[in-house]
N, C-alpha and C positions, 0 to 999 in steps of 0.2 A: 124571345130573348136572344142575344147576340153574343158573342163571343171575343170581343177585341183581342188579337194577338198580331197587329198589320206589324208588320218590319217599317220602321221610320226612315231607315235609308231607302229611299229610291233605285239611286244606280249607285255602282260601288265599283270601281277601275285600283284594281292592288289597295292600297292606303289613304284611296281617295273617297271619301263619300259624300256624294248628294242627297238631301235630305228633300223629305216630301214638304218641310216647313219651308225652306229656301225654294223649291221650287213654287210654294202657293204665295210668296212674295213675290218672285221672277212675272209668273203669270197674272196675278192681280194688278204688279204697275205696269205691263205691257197691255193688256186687254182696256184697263183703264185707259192709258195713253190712245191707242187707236180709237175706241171707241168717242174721246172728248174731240179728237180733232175732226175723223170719220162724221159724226152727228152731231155732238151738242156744242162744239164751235162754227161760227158760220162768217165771223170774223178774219178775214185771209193773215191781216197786222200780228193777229190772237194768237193763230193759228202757228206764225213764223216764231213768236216770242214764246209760246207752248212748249216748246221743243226746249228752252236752253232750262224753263221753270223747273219743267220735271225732273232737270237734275239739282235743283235746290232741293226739289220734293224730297228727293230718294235722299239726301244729306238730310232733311227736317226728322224724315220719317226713323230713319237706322239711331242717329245720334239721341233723337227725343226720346224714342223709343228705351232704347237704354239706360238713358239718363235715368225717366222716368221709373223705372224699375227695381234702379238702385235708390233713387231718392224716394217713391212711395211704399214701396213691397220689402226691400231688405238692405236697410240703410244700414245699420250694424253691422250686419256683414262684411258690407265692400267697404265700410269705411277702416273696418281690420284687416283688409285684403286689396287694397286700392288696385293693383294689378290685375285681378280679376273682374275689374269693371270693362276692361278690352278685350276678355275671353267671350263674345258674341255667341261662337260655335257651342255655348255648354249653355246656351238658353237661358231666358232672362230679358222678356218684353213687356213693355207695358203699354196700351192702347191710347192711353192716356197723355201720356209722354207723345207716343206718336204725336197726336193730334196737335198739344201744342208745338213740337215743333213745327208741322207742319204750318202753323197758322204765325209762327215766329220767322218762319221763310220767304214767307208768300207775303209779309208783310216789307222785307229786308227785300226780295225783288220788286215788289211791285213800286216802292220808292224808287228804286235805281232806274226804274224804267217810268216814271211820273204818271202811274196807275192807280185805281181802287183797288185791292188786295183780294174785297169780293169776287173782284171780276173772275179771279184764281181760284180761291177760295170756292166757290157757288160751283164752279165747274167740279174742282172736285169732287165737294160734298156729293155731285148724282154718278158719280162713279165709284167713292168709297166703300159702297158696299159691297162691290166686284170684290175686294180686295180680302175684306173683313169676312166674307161666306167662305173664300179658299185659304182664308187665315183658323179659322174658328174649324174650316175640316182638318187641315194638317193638325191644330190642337188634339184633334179627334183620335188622328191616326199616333202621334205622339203620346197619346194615354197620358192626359193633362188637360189641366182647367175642370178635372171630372165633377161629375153630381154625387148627390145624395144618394145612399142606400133607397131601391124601392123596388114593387115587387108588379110593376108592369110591364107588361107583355111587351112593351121597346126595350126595357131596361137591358143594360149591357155589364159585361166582366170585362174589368181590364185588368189582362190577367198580368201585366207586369207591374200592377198597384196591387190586388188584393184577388179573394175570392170571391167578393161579394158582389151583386147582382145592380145595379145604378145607374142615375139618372143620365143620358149623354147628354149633358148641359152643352159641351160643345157643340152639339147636331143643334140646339132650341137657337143657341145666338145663331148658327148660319142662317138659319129659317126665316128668325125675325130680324137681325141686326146684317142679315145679307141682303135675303131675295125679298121679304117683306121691305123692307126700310130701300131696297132700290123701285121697288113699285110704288113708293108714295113719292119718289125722289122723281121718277119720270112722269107722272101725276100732274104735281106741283110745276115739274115744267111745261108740262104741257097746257097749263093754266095761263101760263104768261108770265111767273112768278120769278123766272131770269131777268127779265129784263129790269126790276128791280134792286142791285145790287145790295148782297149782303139776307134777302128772303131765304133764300135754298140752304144757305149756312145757317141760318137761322132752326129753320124746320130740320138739318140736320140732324144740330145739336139736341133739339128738344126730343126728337122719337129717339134716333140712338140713345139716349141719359135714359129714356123711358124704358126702352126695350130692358136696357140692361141693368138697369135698377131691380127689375121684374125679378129680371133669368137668374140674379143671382141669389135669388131665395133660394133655387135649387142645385146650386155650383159649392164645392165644399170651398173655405175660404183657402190662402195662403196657410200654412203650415205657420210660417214663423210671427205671423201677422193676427190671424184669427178673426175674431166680431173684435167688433173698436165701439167709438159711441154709440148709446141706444143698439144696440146688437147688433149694426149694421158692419158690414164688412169694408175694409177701404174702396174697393171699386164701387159700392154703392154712394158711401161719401162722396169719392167725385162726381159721380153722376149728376149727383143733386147737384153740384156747382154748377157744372157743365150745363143740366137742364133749365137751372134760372139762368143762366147767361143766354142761352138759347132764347127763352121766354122773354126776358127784356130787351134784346138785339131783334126779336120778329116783331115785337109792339111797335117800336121806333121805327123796323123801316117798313112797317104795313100801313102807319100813319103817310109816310110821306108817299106811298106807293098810292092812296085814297085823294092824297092832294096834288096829283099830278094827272 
């Protein structure tokens, strides 16, 4: 058993502080970034227009992010407090959010640039999990997203939530919705399943909705949110969207990937 008590600031300069969560952002869309142009672009055209996308990314991801957070996790809230939907720094993300916007950006450039949005999209998707394993540990180190009370031998205290002994549901998403869900994302590509635009987003969406449909059987819910229909928690609800989207978007282009 473990002991959580990590300091969530990183570095701290007088009144300034760096946060381990801001930095597992910094490093997740840098590491990303190198590694799509470094390997899985091979395209020089891709390669040059890469460069101005991921700053649409970093605009999908912050603002979606946010949105999504106050619009599915604590609408109530912000809508009494509308000012505090631009306080960032006091937490308050939602994965979910992210994604569309991410997939609301990539579809606003890849028009302005007369491309398949896939083409952006796919690349991502085998890098997101970079992102999502050092997003899900700063959860960790922040003592947040925790699990259920349980009396196994990983179980951990977070000793600025309670006394009690629980699940690190954050450590299970980095596991599977990081380093697993990036090993079937290199898999997949390495199947040939890029070259069909729109496949690798496909298979994204479906394992990630999966993974994390799972994991949060063991993640306590939102506070203010709780189980919603059939006892599932709202991140499970989306999922299941996310996962038939996923599931109907890989039929469609696994057909035309069979007729080509």
């Amino acid at each position: 058993m473990f002991i959580n008590n990590i300091d969530p600031v990183a570095i701290q300069f007088s009144s300034i502080e760096i946060r381990w969560y801001s930095l597992a952002y910094i490093v997740g869309i840098l590491l990303g970034w190198v590694l799509s142009k470094q390997i899985f672009i091979s395209n020089r055209e891709l390669k040059y227009k890469f460069d101005d996308y991921v700053t649409y990314l970093i605009i999908g991801v912050i603002i979606g992010g946010r949105l999504g957070y106050v619009l599915f996790y604590n609408f109530t809230y912000y809508y009494n407090n509308l000012i505090d939907i631009f306080k960032i720094w006091q937490g308050g993300m939602s994965f979910h959010g992210g994604l569309l916007g991410v997939i609301i950006v990539s579809i606003w450039f890849a028009k302005k640039n007369n491309d398949n949005p896939f083409i952006y999209l796919d690349i991502v998707s085998i890098v997101a999990p970079i992102g999502i394993f050092f997003g899900r540990v700063a959860n960790f180190i922040n003592s947040e997203l925790y699990g259920f009370e349980t009396n196994l031998p990983w179980a951990v205290k977070f000793v600025r939530v309670d006394n009690l002994f629980r699940h690190p549901s954050q450590l299970y998403e980095a596991l599977f919705e990081g380093l697993v869900l990036f090993t079937i994302m290199l898999y997949f590509r390495k199947k040939g399943f890029l070259k069909t635009p729109g496949l690798i987003s496909a298979l994204f969406l479906f394992f990630y909705s999966t993974f994390r449909f799972i994991l949060e059987f063991y993640r306590v819910p939102d506070e203010q949110i709780g189980y919603l229909f059939l006892n599932l928690s709202m991140g499970q609800i989306i999922s299941i969207v996310f996962l038939l989207t996923g599931t109907y978007l890989f039929i469609n282009k696994y057909e035309k990937k069979r007729d080509t």
